[in-house]
C-alpha positions in Angstrom: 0.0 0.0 0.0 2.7 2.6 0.7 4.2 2.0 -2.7 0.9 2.2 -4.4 0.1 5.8 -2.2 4.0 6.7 -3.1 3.9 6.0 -6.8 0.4 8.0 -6.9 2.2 11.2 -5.1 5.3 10.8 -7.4 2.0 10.7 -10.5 0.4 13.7 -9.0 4.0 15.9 -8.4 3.9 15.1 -11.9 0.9 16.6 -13.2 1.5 19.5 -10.7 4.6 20.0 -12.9 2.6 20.5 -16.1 -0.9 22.0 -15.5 -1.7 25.7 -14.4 -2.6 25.7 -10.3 -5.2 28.7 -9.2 -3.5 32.3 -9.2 -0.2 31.6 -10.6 0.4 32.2 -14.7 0.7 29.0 -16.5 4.0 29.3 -17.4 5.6 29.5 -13.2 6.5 25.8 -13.5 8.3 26.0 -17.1 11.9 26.4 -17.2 13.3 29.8 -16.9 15.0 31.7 -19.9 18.2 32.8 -18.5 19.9 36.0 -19.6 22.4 36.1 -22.0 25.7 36.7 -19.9 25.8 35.3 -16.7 25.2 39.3 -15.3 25.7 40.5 -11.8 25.8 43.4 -9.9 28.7 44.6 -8.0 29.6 42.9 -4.1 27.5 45.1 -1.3 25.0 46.7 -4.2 21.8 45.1 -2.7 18.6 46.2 -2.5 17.1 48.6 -0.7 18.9 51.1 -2.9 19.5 53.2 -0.1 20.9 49.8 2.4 24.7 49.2 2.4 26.1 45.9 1.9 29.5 44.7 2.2 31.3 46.6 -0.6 34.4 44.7 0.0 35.3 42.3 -3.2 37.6 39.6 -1.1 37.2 36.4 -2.7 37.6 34.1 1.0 37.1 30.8 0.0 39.2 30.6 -4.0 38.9 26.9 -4.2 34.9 26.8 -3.6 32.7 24.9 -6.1 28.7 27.0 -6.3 26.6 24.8 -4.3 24.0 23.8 -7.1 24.9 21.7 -9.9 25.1 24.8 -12.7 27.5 25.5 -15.0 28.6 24.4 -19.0 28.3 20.5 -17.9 24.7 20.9 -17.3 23.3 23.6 -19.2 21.8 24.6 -16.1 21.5 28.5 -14.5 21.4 29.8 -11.0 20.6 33.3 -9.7 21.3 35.0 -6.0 18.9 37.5 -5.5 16.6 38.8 -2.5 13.5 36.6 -1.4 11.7 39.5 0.5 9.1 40.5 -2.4 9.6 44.2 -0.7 12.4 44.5 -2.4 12.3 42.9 -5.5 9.1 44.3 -6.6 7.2 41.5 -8.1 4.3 40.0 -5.7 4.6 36.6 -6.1 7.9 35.0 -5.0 8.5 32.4 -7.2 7.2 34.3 -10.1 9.1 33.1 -13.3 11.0 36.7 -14.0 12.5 36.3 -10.7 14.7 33.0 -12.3 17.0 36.0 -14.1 20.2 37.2 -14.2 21.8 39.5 -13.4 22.6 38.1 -10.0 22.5 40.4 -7.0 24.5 40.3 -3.7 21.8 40.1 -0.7 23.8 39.8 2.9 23.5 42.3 5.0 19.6 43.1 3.8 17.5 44.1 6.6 17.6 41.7 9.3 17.7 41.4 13.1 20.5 38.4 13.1 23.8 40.1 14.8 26.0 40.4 11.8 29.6 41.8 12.1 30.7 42.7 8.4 27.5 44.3 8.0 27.9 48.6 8.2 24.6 48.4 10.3 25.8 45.6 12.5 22.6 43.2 12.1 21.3 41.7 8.7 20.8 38.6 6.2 23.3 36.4 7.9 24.5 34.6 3.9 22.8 35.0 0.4 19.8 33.7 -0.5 19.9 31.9 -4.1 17.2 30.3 -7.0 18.1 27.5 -8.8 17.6 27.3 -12.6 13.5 27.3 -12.0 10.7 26.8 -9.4 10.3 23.1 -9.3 10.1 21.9 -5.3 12.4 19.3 -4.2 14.0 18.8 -7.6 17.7 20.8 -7.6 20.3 19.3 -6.1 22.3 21.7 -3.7 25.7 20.0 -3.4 28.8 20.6 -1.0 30.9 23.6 -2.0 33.9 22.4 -0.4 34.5 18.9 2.1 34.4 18.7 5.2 32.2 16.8 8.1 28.4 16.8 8.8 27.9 18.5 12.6 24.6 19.6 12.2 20.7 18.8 10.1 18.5 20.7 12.7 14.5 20.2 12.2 14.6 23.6 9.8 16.7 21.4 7.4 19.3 23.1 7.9 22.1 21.3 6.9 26.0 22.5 8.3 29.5 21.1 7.3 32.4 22.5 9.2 35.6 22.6 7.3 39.0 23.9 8.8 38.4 26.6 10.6 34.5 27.4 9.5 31.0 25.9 9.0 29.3 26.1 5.8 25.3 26.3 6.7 22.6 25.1 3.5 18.9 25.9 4.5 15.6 24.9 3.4 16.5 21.6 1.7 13.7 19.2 1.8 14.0 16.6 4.7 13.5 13.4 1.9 16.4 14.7 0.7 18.9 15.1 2.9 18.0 11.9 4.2 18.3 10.1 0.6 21.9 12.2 0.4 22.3 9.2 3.1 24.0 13.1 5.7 24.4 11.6 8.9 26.0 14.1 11.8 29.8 12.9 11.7 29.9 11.6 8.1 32.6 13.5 6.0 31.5 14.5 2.7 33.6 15.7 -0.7 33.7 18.6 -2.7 30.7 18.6 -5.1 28.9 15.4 -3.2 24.8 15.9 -3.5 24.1 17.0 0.0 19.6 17.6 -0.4 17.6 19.4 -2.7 16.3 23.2 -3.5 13.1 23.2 -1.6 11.1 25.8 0.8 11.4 24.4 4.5 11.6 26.1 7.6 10.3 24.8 10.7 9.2 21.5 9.8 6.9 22.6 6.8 7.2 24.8 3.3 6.1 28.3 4.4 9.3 30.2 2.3 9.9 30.2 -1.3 11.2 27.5 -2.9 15.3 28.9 -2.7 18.8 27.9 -0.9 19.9 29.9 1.9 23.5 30.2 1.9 26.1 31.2 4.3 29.6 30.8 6.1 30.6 31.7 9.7 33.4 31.1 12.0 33.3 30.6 16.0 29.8 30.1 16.4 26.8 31.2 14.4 25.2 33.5 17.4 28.7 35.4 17.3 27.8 37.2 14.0 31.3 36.3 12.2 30.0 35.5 9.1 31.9 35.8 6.7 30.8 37.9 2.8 30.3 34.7 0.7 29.1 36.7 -2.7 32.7 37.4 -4.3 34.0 33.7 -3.6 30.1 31.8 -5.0 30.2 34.7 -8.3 34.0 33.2 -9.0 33.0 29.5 -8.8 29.7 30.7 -10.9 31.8 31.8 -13.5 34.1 29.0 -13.3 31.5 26.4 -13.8 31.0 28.1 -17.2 34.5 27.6 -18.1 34.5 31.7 -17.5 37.8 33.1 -16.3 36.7 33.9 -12.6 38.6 37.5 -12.4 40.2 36.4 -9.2 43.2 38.5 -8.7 45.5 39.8 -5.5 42.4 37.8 -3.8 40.0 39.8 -4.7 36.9 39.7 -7.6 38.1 42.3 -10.0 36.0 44.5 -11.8 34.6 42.5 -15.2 33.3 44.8 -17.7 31.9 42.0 -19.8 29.7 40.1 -16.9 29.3 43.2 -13.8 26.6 45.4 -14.6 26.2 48.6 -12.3 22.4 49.5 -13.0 18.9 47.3 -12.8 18.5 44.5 -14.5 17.9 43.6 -18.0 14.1 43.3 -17.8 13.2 47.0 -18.0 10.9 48.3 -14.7 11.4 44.5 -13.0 13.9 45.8 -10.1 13.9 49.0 -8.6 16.8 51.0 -9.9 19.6 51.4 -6.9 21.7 53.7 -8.5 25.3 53.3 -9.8 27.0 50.2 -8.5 29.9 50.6 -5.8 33.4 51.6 -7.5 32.0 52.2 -10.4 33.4 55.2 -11.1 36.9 53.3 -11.0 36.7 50.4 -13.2 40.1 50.0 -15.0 41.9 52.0 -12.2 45.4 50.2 -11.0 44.9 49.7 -7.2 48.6 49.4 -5.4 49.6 46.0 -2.8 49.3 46.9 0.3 52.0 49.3 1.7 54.6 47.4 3.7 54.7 49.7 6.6 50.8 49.3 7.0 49.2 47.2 9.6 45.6 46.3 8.3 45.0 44.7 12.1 45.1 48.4 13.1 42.6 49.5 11.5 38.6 48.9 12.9 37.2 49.5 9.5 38.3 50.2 5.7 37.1 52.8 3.2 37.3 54.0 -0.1 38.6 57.9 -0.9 39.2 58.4 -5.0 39.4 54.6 -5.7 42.2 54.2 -3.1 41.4 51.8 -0.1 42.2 53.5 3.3 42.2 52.4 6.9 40.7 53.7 9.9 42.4 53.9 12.8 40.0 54.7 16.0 40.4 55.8 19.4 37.1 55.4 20.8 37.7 56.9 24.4 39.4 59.6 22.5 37.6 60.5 19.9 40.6 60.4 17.8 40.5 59.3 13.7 43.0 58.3 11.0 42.6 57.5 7.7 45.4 56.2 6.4 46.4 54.7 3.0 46.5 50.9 3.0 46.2 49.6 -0.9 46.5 53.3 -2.9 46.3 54.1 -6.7 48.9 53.1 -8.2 49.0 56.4 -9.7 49.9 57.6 -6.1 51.8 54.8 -4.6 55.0 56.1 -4.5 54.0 59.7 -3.2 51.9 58.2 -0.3 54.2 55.0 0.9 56.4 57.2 3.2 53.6 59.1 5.0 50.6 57.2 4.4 48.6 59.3 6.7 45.7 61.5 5.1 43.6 62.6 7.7 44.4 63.2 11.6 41.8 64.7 14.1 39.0 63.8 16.5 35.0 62.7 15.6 32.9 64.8 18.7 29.4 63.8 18.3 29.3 62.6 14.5 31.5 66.0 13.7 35.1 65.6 12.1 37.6 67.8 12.5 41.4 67.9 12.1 44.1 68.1 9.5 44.3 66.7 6.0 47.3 66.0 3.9 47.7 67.9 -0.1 50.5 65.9 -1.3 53.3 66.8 -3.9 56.1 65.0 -5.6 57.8 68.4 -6.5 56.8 70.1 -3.2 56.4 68.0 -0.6 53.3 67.3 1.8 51.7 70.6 3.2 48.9 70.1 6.1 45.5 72.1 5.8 42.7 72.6 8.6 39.6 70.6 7.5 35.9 69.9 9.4 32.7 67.9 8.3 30.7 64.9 9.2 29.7 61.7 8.9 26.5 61.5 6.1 24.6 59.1 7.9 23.4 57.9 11.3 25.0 54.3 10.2 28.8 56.7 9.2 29.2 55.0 5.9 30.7 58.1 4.3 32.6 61.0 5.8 33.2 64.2 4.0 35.6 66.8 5.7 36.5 69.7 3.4 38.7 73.0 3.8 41.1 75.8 2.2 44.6 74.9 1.4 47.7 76.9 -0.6 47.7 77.2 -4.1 51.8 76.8 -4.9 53.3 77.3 -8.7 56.3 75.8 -10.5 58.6 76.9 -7.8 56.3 76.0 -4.8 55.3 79.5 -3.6 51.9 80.2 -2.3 50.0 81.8 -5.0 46.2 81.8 -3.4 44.1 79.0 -1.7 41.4 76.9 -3.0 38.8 74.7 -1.5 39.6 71.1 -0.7 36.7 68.1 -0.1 37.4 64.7 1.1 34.9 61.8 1.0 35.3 59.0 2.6 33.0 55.9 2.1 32.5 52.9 4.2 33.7 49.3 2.6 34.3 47.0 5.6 34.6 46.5 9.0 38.2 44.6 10.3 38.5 42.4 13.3 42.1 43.0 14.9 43.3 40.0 16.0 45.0 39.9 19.5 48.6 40.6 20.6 48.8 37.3 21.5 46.3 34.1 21.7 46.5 32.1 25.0 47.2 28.3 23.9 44.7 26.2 26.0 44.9 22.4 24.9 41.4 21.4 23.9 40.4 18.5 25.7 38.8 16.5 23.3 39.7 15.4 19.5 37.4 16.1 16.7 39.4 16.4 13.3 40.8 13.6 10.9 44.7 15.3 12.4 43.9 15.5 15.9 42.8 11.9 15.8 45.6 10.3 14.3 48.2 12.8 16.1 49.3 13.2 12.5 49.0 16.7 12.9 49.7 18.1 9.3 47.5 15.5 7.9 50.5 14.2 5.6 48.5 11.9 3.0 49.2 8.9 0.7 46.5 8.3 -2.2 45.8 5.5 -4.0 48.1 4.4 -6.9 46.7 3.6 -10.8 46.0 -0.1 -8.9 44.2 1.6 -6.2 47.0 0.7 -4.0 47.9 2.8 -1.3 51.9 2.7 -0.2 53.3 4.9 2.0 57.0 6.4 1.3 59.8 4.9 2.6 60.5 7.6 5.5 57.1 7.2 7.1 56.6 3.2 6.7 59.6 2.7 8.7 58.9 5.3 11.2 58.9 3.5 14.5 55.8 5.5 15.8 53.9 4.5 13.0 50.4 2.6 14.0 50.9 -0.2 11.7 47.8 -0.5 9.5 46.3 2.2 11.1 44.9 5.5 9.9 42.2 7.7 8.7 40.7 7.7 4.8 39.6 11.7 3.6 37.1 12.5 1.8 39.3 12.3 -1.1 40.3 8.9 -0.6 43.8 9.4 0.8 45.1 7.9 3.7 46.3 9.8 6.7 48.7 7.1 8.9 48.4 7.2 12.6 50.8 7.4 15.1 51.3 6.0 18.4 52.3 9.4 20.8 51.6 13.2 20.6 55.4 13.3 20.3 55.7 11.0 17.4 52.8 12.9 15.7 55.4 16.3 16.3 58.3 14.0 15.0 56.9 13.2 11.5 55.6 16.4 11.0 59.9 17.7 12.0 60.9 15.2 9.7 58.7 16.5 7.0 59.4 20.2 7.2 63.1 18.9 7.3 63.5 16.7 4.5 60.3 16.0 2.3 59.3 19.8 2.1 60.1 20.9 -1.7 61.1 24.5 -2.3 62.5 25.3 1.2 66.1 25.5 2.7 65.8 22.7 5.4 65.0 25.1 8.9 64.8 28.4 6.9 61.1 28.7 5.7 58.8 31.3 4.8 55.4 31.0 4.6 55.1 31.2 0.9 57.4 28.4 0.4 55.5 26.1 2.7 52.0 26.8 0.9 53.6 26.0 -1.8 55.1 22.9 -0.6 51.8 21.8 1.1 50.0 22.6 -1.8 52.6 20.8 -4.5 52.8 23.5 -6.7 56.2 24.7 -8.1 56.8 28.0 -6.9 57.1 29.3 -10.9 54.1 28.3 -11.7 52.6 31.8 -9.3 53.4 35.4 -9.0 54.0 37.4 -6.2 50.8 38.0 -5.9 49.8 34.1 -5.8 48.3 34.7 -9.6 49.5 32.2 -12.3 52.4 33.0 -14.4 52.9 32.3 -18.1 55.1 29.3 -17.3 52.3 28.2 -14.4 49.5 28.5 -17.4 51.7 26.3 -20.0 52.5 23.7 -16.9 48.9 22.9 -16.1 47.5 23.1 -20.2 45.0 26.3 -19.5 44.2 29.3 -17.3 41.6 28.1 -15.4 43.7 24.8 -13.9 47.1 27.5 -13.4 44.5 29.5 -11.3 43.4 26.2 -9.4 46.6 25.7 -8.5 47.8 29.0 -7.4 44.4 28.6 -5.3 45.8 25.8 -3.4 48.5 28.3 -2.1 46.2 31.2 -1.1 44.1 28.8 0.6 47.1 27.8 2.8 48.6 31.3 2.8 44.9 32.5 4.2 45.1 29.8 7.0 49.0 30.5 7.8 49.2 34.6 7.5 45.7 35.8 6.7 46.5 36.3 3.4 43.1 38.0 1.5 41.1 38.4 5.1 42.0 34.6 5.8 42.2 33.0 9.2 45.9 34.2 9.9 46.5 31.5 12.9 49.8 33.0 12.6 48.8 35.9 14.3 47.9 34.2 17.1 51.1 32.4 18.3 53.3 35.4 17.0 51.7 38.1 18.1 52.0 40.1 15.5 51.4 39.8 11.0 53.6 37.6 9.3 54.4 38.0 6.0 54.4 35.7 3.0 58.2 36.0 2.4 59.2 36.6 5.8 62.3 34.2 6.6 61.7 32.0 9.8 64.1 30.0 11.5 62.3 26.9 12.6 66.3 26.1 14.6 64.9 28.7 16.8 62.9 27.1 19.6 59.9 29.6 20.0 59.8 30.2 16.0 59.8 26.8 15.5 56.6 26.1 18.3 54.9 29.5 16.8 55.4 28.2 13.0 54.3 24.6 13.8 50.8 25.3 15.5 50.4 27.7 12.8 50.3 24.9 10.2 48.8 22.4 12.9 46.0 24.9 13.5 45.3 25.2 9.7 44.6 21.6 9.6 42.5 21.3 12.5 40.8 25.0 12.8 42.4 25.7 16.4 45.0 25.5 18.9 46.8 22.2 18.8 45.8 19.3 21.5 49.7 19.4 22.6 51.6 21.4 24.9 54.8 23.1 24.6 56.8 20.6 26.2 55.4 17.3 24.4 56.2 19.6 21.5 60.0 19.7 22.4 59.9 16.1 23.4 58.8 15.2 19.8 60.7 17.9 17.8 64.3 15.8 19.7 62.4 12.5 18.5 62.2 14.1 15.1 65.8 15.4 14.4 67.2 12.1 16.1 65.2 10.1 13.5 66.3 12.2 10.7 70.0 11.1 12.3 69.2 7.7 12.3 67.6 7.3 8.8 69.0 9.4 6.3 72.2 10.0 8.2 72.4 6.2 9.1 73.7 7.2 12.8 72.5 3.5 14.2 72.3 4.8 17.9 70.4 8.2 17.3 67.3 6.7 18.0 66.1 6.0 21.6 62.8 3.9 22.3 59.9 5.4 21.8 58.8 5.9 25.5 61.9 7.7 26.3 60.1 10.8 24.2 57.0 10.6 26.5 58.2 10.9 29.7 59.6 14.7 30.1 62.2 13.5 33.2 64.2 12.4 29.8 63.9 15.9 28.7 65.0 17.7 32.4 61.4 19.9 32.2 58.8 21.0 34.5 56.3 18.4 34.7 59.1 15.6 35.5 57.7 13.4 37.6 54.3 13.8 37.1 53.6 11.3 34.8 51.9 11.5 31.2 49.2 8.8 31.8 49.4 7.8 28.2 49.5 4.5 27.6 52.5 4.5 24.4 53.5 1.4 22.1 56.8 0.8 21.1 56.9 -0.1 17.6 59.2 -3.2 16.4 59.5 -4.6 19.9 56.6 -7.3 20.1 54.0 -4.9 21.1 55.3 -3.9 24.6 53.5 -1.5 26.2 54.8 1.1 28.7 52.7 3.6 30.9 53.3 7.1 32.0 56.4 7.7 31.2 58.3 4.5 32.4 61.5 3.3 30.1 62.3 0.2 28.9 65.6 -1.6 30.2 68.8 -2.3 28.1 67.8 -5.3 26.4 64.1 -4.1 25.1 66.4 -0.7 24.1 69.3 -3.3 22.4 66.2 -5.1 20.6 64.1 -2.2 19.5 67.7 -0.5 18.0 68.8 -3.9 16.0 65.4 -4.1 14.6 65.1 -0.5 13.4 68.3 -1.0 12.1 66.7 -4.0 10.6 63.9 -2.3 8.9 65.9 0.3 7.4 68.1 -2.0 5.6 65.2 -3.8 4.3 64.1 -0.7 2.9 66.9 0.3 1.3 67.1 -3.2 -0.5 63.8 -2.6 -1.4 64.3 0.9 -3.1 67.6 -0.2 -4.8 65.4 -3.5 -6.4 62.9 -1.6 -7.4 64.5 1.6 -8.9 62.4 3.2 -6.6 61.9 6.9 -8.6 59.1 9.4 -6.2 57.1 11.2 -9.3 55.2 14.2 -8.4 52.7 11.9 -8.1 53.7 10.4 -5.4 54.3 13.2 -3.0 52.5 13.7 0.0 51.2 16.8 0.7 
């Protein structure tokens, strides 16, 4: 009977499909006719005209896929664009002229949800989007990135945190998350069919038939969302085999797909006015001045297509507005006193000094005064008299000066320094297998999966033992915190590519993670003409450089990344800063950088197992490339921190540990094995790496690119 009453529903969903229901045109149910050119309008132009969104073009996430099956493959369209029928102007919400381009950035619309990045403070937490037409339950919505399932609440909503964030996909149909087989703890890929477009929100359909879309870090209450439109309009156009315009991080301006005014259907949207910036489309916009700290500022803002920081002193009163990524035009003039305008805000009232500068003439300072335009101060316009000079810079008469000043961002300074409190528990694929940079092995061409020489015969290796990714790889396990800090030593040693043993810099390490030759990307992490003919095309060079801003985002903050750097240094570090992981508290402040990338907080060690394992690591690299037979101790002997003269001798580790190659002994908290056990363990290491090195010279062993973990 339930088949019969389910194969009638499926017969009546059917007809639904095809004939006219009461009060909406015949044609609702039809596929839409997208627009010609995959149009959108310009990051933070949303509607109300008069409402500011999020101006800022940072593209956060580079390596996203759009999160419904769109693009050349399938023929199919997509659009983001406001739900609230307020705002859009048409009455019914899934009326068929609502399933056009051009796309329109919607965070930040009206909303009481706290919202950080949002000028107001509160609004649409993420972007609301349409699939290609109205049909209920029929889209799929799949996973923009991987990650693991930690949430389906009763609103189907559906979250999947990744690193250092949670993705969040609302209104999905129940039936079909359930058929996506989600479970809370399953991992999912990149791309995997996660539910379906539908219009649920507490239990039953009572909003239109759309995906809500949207990306936070912390927790969702804290309002750290982050501005998702940039990063899903570059995997848009990227599913159409489009170039995505990605550049320095940021969505460039695209004359051929950004449009600045309504729509293409004439009186369908109200018109906004001109889009943000675009007054200067084709204007060169400078790096970011080197002797510019962006984690000073509070918010950023743009003055004559030049992006400028504020600096705030709340108890104060005192402002600065300072040049962070100028014109080109005027890079050179501004870099040494980047400084524009000092003085105080009393009340919503500006006043102070503003700088006219000169290449021939130097800098002169002029009085200026005005106000912010609005109660929300997203613009500021200060204006006053300063010298006219001639050729030979004398004062030949004054003339009025304005300023404007308009609001593209708020910036969250991180800390000085973050305390390290070892979380208790242990929730990623890393922390699990205390392989803490998640070194991987994927399968062969057989489907094989062998582990390189220097990690099979590593004696804290869990024989057999591991975790799989969501790509299939294999992530070993190991025994001890400290033998998880020993691989991850021997790594950054002698199996990182493009680095000088224990002097690194960031860029080199992304780069090394990632497996791309540093050639292949600029300085700005864009691809070069040798990086384009490496990878066959455009589009795969820019995948690639990709991989390294996504690492460079998590290590330094690269774009408005995560910067766990930040935390443990206390301070920016750059991309091509020079650190010397010899040095004890550069190599602890570099290392939980890159083991907080892969697990999206502070590392579930402490300082001192950190020591213990970085000695187990260097004498390991003695004892197997340098063949120094009696480098290695036992593996206990790194657990117990008497060995190691520090301060919790004597307390114990209550760790139970196994030494590898011995017959299984066990040893608990901290306890070392006698002579013989130690004589044994040394003659079978010794053992093992013999074999191995018969094994590579048999084979021929030759590690392709292929072949290299990452």
């Amino acid at each position: 009977m339930r088949l019969i009453l389910k194969a009638a529903m499926m017969l009546a969903a059917s007809a639904m499909l095809i004939m006219p229901q009461a009060g909406i045109p015949a044609n609702a149910q039809s596929t839409a006719v997208p627009g010609p050119s995959l149009e959108y309008f310009a990051p933070g132009n949303i509607l109300p005209g008069s409402n500011l969104g999020v101006q800022g073009r940072k593209v956060v996430f580079p390596d996203w896929v759009f999160p419904l099956k769109i693009g050349s493959a399938s023929g199919h369209h997509a659009y983001i664009g406001t739900q609230l029928t307020q705002f859009h102007g048409v009455n019914w919400v899934n009326d068929p002229r609502l399933f056009n381009y051009p796309s329109r950035d919607n965070q930040c619309e009206p909303r009481q949800w706290d919202m950080r990045p949002c000028p107001a403070g509160q609004g649409h937490q993420g972007v609301d989007i349409r699939a290609n037409d109205n049909r209920d339950d029929f889209w799929p919505v799949v996973a923009v990135e991987s990650g693991v399932v930690t949430s389906i609440t009763r609103n189907t909503t559906v979250q999947i945190r990744s690193g250092n964030h949670t993705v969040r996909y609302l209104h999905m149909s129940p039936d079909s998350i359930a058929d996506a087989g989600l479970e809370i703890g399953k991992n999912v890929s990149q791309g995997q069919q996660i539910g379906r477009v539908s219009c649920f929100l507490g239990k039953i359909c009572q909003t239109s038939r759309h995906l809500h879309f949207d990306a936070y870090s912390g927790s969702a209450g804290q309002g750290n969302f982050f501005h998702v439109y940039p990063s899903l309009i570059a995997a848009y156009k990227r599913a159409w085999d489009v170039p995505d315009g990605v550049a320095n991080g940021e969505l460039t301006v695209d004359p051929a797909h950004e449009v600045g005014s309504a729509g293409s259907g004439p009186g369908l949207l109200p018109d906004p006015g001109p889009a943000p910036m675009s007054s200067c489309e084709g204007v060169a916009i400078a790096d970011p001045l080197p002797n510019v700290d962006r984690n000073s500022f509070v918010s950023l803002w743009r003055h004559n297509c030049s992006i400028m920081g504020l600096v705030a002193d709340n108890a104060s009163g005192e402002r600065s507005f300072v040049y962070f990524r100028p014109k080109k035009a005027i890079e050179e003039i501004v870099a040494d006193d980047p400084v524009l305008f000092k003085g105080v805000n009393r009340g919503g009232e500006y006043r102070g000094t503003a700088k006219q500068y000169s290449k021939r003439c130097g800098s002169q300072d002029f009085a200026v005064r005005g106000s912010a335009a609005d109660g929300l101060t997203t613009s500021v316009k200060v204006a006053g008299t300063r010298n006219r000079l001639d050729s030979d810079c004398q004062i030949v008469g004054t003339q009025e000066q304005a300023l404007e000043f308009v609001f593209v961002e708020s910036v969250a300074p991180q800390p000085a320094v973050v305390q390290h409190t070892v979380p208790p528990d242990r929730e990623t694929l890393s922390e699990i297998t205390r392989n803490f940079l998640a070194i991987t092995f994927y399968p062969d061409a057989s489907g094989t999966i062998r582990l390189l020489p220097y990690f099979s015969s590593f004696p804290g290796l869990v024989q057999g033992g591991g975790k799989i990714d969501s790509a299939g790889g294999l992530i070993p396990e190991l025994t001890t915190d400290e033998a998880g800090v020993a691989i991850s030593r021997v790594w950054i040693r002698k199996r990182a590519q493009f680095t000088e043993g224990l002097r690194v810099t960031p860029r080199m390490v992304a780069h090394s993670m990632a497996g791309v030759d540093p050639s292949a990307c600029d300085a700005q992490v864009n691809p070069t003409e040798a990086g384009i003919a490496a990878a066959g095309s455009a589009n795969k060079a820019r995948v690639m450089c990709n991989k390294v801003v996504s690492y460079l985002r998590g290590y330094i903050g690269l774009g408005g990344g995560r910067g766990f750097a930040t935390d443990y240094f206390g301070r920016r570090v750059s991309s091509d800063e020079l650190l010397d992981l010899g040095e004890s508290d550069t190599s602890w402040n570099w290392m939980r950088t890159m083991y907080s990338h892969e697990s999206g907080r502070a590392p579930v060690i402490g300082h001192e197992a950190f020591d213990r394992g970085i000695a187990m690591g260097d004498h390991y690299i003695s004892f197997h490339y340098d063949q120094a037979a009696d480098a290695m101790k036992p593996i206990a002997f790194y657990s117990d921190p008497c060995n190691f003269a520090q301060p919790s001798c004597g307390t114990g580790t209550g760790e139970t540990v196994v030494v590898v190659g011995t017959g299984g002994a066990t040893t608990t908290g901290g306890e070392t094995s006698g002579p013989l056990l130690e004589k044994l363990f040394k003659e079978l290491t010794i053992l093992r790496s013999k074999v191995d090195g018969l094994s590579r010279k048999i084979d021929g062993l030759n590690i392709s690119t292929a072949d290299q973990d990452d």
